[in-house]
mmCIF file of the C-alpha atoms, coordinates in Angstrom:
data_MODEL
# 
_entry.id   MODEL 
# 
loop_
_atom_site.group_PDB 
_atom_site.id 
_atom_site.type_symbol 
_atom_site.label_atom_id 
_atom_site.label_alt_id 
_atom_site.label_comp_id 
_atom_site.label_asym_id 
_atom_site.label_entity_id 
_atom_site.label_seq_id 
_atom_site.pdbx_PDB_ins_code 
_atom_site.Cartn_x 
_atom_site.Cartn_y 
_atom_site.Cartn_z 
_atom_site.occupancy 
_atom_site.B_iso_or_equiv 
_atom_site.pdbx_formal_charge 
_atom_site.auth_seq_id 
_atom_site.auth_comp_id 
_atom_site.auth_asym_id 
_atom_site.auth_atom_id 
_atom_site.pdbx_PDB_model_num 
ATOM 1   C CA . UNK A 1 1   ? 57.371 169.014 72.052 1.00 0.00 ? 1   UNK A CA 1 
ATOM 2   C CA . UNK A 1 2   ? 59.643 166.134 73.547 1.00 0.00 ? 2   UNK A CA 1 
ATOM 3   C CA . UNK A 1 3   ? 57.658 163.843 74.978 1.00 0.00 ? 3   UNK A CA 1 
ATOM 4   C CA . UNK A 1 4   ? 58.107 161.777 78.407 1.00 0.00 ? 4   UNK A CA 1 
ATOM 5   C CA . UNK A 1 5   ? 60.022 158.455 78.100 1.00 0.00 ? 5   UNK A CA 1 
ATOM 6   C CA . UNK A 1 6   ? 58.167 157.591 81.567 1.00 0.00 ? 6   UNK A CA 1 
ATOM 7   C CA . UNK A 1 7   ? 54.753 158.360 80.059 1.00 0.00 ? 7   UNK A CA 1 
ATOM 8   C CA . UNK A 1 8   ? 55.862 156.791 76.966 1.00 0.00 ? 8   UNK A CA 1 
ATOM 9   C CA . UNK A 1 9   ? 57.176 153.785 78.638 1.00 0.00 ? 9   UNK A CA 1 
ATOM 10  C CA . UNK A 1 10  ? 53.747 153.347 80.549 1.00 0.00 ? 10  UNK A CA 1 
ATOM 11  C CA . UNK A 1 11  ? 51.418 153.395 77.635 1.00 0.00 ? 11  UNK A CA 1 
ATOM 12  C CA . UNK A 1 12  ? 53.919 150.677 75.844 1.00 0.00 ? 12  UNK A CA 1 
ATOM 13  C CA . UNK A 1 13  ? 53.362 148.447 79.432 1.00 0.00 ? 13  UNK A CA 1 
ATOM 14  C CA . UNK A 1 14  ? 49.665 148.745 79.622 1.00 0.00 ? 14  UNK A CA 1 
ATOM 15  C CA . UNK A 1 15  ? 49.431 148.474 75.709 1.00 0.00 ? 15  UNK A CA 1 
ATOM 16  C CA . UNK A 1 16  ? 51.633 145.728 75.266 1.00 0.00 ? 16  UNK A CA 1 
ATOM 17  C CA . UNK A 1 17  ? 48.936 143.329 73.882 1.00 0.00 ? 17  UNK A CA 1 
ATOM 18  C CA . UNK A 1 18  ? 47.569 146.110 71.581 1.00 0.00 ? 18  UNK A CA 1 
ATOM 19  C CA . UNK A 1 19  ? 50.599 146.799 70.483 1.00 0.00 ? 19  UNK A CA 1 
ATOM 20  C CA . UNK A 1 20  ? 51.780 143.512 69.335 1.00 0.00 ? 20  UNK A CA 1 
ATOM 21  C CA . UNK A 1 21  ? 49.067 142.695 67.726 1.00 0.00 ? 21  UNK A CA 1 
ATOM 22  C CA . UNK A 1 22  ? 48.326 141.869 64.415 1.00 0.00 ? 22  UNK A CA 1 
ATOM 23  C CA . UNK A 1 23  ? 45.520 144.869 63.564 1.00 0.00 ? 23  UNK A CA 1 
ATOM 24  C CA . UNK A 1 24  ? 47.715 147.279 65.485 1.00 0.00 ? 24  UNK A CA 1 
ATOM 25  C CA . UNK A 1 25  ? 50.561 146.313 62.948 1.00 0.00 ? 25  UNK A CA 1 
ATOM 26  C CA . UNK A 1 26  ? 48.045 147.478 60.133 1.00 0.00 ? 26  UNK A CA 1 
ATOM 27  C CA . UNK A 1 27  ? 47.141 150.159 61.592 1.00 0.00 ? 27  UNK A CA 1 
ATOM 28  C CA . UNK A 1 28  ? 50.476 151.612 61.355 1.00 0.00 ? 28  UNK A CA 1 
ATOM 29  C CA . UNK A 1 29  ? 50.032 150.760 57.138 1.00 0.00 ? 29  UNK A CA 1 
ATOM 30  C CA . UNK A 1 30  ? 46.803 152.802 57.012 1.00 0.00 ? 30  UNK A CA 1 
ATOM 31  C CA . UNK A 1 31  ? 46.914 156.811 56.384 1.00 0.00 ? 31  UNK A CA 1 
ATOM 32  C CA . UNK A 1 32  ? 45.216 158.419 58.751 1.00 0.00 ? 32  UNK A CA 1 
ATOM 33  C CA . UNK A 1 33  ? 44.067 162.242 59.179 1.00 0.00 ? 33  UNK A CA 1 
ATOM 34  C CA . UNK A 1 34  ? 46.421 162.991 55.737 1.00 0.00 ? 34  UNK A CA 1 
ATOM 35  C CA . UNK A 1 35  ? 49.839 162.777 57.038 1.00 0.00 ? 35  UNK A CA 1 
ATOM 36  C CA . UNK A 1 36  ? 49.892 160.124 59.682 1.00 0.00 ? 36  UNK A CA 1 
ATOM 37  C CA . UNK A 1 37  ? 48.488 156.549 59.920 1.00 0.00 ? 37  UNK A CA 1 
ATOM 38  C CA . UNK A 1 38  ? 46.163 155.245 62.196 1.00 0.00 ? 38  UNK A CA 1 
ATOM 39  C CA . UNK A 1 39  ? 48.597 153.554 64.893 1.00 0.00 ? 39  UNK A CA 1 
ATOM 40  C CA . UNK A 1 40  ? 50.015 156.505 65.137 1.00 0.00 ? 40  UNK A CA 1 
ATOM 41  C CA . UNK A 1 41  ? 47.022 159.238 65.687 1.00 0.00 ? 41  UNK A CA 1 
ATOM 42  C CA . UNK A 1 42  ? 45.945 156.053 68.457 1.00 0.00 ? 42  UNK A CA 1 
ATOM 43  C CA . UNK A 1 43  ? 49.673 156.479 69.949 1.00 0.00 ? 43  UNK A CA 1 
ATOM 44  C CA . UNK A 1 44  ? 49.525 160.157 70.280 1.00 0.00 ? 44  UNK A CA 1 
ATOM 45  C CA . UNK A 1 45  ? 45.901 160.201 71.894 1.00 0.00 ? 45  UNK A CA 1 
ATOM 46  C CA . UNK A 1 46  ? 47.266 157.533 74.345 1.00 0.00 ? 46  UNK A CA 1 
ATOM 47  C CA . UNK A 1 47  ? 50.083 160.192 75.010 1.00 0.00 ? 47  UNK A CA 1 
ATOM 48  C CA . UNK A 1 48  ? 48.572 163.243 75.463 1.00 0.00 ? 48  UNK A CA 1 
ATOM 49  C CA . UNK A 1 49  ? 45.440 161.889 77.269 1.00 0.00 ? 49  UNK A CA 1 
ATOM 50  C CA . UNK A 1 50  ? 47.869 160.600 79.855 1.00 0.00 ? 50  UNK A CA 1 
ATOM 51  C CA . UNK A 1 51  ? 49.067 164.099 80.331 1.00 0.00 ? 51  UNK A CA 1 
ATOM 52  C CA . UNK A 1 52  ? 45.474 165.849 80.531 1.00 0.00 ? 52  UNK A CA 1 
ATOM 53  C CA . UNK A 1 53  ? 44.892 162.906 83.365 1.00 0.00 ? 53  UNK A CA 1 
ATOM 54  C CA . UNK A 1 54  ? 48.337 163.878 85.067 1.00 0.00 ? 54  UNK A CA 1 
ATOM 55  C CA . UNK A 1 55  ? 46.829 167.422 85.212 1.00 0.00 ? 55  UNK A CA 1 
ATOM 56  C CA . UNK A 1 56  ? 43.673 166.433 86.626 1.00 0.00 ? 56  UNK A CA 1 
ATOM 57  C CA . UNK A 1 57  ? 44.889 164.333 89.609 1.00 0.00 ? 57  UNK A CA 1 
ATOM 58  C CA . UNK A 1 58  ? 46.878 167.429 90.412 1.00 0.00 ? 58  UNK A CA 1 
ATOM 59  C CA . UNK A 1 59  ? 44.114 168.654 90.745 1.00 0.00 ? 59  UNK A CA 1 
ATOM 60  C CA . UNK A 1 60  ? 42.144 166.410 92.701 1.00 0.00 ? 60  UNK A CA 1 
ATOM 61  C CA . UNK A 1 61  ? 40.165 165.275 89.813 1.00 0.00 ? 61  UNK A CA 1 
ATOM 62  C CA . UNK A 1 62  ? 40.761 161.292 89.881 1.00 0.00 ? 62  UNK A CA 1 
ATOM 63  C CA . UNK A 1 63  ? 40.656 159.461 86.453 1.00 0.00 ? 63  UNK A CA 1 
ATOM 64  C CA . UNK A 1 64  ? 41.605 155.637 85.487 1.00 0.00 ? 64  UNK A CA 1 
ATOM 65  C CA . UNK A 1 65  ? 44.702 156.205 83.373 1.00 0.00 ? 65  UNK A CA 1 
ATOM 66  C CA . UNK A 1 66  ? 45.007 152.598 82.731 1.00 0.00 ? 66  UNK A CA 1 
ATOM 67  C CA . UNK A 1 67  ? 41.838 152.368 81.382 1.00 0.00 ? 67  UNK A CA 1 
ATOM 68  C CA . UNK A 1 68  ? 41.803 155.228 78.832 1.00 0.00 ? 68  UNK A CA 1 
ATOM 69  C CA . UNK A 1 69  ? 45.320 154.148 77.462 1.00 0.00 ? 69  UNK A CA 1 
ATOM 70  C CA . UNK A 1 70  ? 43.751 150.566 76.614 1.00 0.00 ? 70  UNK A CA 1 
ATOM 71  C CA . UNK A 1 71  ? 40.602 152.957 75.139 1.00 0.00 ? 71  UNK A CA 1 
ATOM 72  C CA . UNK A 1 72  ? 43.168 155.053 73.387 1.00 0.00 ? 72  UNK A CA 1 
ATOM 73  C CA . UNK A 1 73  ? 44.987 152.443 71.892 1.00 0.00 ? 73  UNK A CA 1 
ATOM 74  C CA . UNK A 1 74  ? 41.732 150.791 70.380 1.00 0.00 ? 74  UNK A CA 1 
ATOM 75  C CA . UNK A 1 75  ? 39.573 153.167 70.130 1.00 0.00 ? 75  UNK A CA 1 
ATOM 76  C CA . UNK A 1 76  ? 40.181 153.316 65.950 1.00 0.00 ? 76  UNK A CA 1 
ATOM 77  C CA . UNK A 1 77  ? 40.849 149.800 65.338 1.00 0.00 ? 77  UNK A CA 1 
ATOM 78  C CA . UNK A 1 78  ? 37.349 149.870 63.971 1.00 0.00 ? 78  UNK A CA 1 
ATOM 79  C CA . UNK A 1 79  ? 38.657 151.729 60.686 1.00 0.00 ? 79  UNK A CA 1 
ATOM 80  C CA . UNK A 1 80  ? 41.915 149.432 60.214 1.00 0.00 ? 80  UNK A CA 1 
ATOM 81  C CA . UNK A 1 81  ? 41.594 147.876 56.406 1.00 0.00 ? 81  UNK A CA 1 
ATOM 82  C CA . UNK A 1 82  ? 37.742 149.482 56.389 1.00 0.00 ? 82  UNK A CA 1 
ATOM 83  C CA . UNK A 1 83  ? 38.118 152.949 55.942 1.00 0.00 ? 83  UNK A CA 1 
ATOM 84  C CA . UNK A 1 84  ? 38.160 152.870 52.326 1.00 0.00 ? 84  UNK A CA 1 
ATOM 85  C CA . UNK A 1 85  ? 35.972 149.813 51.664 1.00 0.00 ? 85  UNK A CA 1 
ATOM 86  C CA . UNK A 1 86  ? 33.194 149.525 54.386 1.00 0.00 ? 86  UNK A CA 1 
ATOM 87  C CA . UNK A 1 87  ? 32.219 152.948 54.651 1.00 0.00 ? 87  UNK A CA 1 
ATOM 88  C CA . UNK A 1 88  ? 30.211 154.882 51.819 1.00 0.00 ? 88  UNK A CA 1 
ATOM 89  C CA . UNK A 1 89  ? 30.701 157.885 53.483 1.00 0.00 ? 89  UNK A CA 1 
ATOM 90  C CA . UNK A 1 90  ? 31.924 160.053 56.151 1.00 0.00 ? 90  UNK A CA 1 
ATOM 91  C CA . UNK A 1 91  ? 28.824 160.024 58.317 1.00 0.00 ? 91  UNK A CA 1 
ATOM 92  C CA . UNK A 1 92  ? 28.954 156.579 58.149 1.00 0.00 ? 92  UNK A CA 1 
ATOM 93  C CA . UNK A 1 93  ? 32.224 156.203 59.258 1.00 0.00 ? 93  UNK A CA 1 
ATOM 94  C CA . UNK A 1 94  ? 31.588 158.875 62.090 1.00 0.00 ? 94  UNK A CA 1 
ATOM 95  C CA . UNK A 1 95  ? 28.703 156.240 63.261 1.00 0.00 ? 95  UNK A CA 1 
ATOM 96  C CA . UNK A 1 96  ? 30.148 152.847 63.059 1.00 0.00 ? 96  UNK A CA 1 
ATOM 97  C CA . UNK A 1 97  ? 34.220 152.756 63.596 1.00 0.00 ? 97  UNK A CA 1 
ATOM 98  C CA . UNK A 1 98  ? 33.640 153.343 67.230 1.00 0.00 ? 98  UNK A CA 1 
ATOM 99  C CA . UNK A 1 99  ? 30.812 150.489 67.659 1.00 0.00 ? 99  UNK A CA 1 
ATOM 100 C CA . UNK A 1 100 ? 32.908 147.778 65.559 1.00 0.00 ? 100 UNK A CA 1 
ATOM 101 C CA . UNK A 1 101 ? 36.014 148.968 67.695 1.00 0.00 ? 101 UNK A CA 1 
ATOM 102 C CA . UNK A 1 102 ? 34.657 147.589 70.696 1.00 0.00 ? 102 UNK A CA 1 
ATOM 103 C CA . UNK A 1 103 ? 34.542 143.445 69.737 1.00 0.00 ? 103 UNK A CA 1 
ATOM 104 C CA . UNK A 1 104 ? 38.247 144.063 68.226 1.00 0.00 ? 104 UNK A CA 1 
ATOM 105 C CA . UNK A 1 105 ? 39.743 145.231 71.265 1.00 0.00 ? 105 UNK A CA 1 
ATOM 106 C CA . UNK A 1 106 ? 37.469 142.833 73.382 1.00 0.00 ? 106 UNK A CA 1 
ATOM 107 C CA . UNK A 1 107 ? 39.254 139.567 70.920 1.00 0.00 ? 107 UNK A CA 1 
ATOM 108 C CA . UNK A 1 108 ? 42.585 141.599 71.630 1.00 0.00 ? 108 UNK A CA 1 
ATOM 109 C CA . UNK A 1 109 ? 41.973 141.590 75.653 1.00 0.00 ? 109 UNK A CA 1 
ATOM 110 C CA . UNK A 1 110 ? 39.767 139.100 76.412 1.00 0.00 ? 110 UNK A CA 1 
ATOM 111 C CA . UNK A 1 111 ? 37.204 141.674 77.826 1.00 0.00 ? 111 UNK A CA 1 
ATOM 112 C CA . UNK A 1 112 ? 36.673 145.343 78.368 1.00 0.00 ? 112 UNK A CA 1 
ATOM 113 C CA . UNK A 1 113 ? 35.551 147.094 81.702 1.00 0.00 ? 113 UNK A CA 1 
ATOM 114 C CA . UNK A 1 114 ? 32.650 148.754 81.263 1.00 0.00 ? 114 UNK A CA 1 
ATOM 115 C CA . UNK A 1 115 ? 34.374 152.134 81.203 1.00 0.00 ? 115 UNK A CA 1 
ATOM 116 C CA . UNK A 1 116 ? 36.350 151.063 78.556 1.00 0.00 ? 116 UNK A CA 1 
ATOM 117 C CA . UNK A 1 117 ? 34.178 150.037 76.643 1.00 0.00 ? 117 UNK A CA 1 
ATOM 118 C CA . UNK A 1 118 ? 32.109 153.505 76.800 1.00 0.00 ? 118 UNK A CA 1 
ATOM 119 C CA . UNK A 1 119 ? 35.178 155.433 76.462 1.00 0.00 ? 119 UNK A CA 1 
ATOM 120 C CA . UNK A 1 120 ? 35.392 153.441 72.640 1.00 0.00 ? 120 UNK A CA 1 
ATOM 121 C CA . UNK A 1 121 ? 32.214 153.256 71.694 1.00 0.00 ? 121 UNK A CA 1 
ATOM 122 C CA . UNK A 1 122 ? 31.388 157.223 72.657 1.00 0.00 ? 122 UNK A CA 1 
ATOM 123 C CA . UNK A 1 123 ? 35.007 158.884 71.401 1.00 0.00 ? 123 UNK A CA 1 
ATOM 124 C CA . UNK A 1 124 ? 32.969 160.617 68.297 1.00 0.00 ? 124 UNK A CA 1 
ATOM 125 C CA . UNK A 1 125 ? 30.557 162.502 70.072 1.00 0.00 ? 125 UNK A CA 1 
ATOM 126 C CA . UNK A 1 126 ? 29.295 165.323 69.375 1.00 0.00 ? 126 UNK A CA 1 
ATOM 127 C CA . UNK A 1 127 ? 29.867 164.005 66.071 1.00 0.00 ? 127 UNK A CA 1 
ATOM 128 C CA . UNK A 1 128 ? 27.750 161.182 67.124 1.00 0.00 ? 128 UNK A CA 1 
ATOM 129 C CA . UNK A 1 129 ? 24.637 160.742 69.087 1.00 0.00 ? 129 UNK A CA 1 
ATOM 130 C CA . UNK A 1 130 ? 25.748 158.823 72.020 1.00 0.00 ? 130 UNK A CA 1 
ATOM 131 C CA . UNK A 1 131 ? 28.182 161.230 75.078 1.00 0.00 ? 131 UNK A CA 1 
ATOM 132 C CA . UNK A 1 132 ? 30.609 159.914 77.075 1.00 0.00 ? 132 UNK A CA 1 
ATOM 133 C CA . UNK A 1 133 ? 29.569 158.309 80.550 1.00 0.00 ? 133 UNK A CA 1 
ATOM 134 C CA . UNK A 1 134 ? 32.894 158.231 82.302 1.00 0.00 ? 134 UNK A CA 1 
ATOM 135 C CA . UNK A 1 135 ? 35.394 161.364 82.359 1.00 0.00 ? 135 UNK A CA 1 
ATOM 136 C CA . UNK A 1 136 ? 37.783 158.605 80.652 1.00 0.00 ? 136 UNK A CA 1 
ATOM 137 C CA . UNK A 1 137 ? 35.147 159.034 77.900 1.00 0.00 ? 137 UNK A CA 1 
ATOM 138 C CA . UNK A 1 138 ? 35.292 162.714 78.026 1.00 0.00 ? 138 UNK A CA 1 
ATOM 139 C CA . UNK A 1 139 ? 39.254 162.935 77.907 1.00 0.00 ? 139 UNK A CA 1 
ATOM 140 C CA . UNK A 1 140 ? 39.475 160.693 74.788 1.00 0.00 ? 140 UNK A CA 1 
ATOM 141 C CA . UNK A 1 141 ? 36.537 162.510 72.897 1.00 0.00 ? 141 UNK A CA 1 
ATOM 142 C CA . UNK A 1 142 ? 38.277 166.359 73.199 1.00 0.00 ? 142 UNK A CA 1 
ATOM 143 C CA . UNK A 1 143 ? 42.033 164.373 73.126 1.00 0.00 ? 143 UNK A CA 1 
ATOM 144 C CA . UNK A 1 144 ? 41.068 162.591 69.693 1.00 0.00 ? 144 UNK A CA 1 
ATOM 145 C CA . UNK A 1 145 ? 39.241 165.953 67.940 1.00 0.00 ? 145 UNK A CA 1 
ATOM 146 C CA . UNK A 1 146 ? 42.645 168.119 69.318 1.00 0.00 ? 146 UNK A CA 1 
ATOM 147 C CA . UNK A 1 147 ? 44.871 165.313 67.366 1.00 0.00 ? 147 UNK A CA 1 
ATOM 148 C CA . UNK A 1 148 ? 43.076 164.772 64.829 1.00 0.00 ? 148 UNK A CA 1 
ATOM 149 C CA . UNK A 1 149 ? 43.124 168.735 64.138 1.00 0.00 ? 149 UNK A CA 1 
ATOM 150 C CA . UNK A 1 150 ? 46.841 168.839 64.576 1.00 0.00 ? 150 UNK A CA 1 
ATOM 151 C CA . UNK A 1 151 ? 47.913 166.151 62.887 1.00 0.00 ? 151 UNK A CA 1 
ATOM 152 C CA . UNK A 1 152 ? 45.929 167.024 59.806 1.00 0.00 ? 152 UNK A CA 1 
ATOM 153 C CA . UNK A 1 153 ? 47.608 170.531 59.937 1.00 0.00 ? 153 UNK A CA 1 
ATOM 154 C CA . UNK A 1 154 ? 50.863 169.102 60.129 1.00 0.00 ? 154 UNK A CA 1 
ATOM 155 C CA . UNK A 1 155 ? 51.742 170.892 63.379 1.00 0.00 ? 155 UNK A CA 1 
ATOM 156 C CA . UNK A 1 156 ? 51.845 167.448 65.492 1.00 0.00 ? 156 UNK A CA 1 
ATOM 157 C CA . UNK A 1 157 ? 54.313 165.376 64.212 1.00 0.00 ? 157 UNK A CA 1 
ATOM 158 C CA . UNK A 1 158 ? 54.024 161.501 64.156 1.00 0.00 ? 158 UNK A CA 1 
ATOM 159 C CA . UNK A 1 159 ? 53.815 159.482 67.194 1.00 0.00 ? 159 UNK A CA 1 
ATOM 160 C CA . UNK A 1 160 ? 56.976 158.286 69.093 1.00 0.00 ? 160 UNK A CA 1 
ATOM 161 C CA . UNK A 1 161 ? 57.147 154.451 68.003 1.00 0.00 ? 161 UNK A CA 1 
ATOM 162 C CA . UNK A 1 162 ? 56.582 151.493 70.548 1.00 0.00 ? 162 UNK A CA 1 
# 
């Protein structure tokens, strides 16, 4: 699939910060989902959620695309240099990245709107015991399980780089 330089363009503008910084730079060091890292499955999520939104406003259904490519582009931040060392096990993992997400992307931005910081903090469900508030929340939850499913398979090939 060739992607949209306009979509790709706006994710880079609102995600400049993100992007830039320091834990987003090691997040393109750490595997992720087998083949990828974690910058990358963040990147794509970002990407495809802005389509899924593009489709909804079509269709009258109004979402805050601003606001779930900031969520996107944090919302695994929480694993960056932990995966391996932090968490025991999966479950554990499941539980926690999304909750210690939330303060890195707040140090990153100064603060989070409160959708944002639901979208994070709620991305694993059902995985997790705690659903999505916002339809922000929503989009990233079934965007990140469709990636993640993909990119383990091999059929979605690493994010374009920003």
């Amino acid at each position: 699939m060739v992607r949209s330089r306009k979509d790709l363009e706006h994710i880079k503008e609102v995600g400049a910060a993100i992007i830039a910084s320091p834990e987003f730079e090691a997040a393109r060091n750490q595997i992720h989902h087998l083949r990828g890292n974690v910058a990358a499955h963040m990147i794509n999520t970002a990407y495809y959620s802005v389509c899924l939104c593009k489709l909804l406003n079509k269709i009258g259904i109004s979402t805050n695309t601003d606001d779930l490519i900031i969520s996107c582009l944090c919302h695994d931040l929480g694993i960056v240099n932990r995966r391996n060392n932090k968490y025991v096990t999966d479950p554990d993992c499941i539980k926690n990245h999304p909750i210690e997400s939330v303060p890195i992307a707040e140090r990153l931005l100064g603060s989070l709107t409160s959708c944002q910081k639901d979208t994070i903090r709620t991305h694993m469900w059902p995985l997790s015991s705690s659903r999505p508030r916002y339809r922000e929340g929503m989009i990233l939850t079934i965007i990140d399980k469709y990636c993640s499913i993909l990119e383990s398979s091999g059929l979605l090939k690493p994010a374009a780089v920003l």
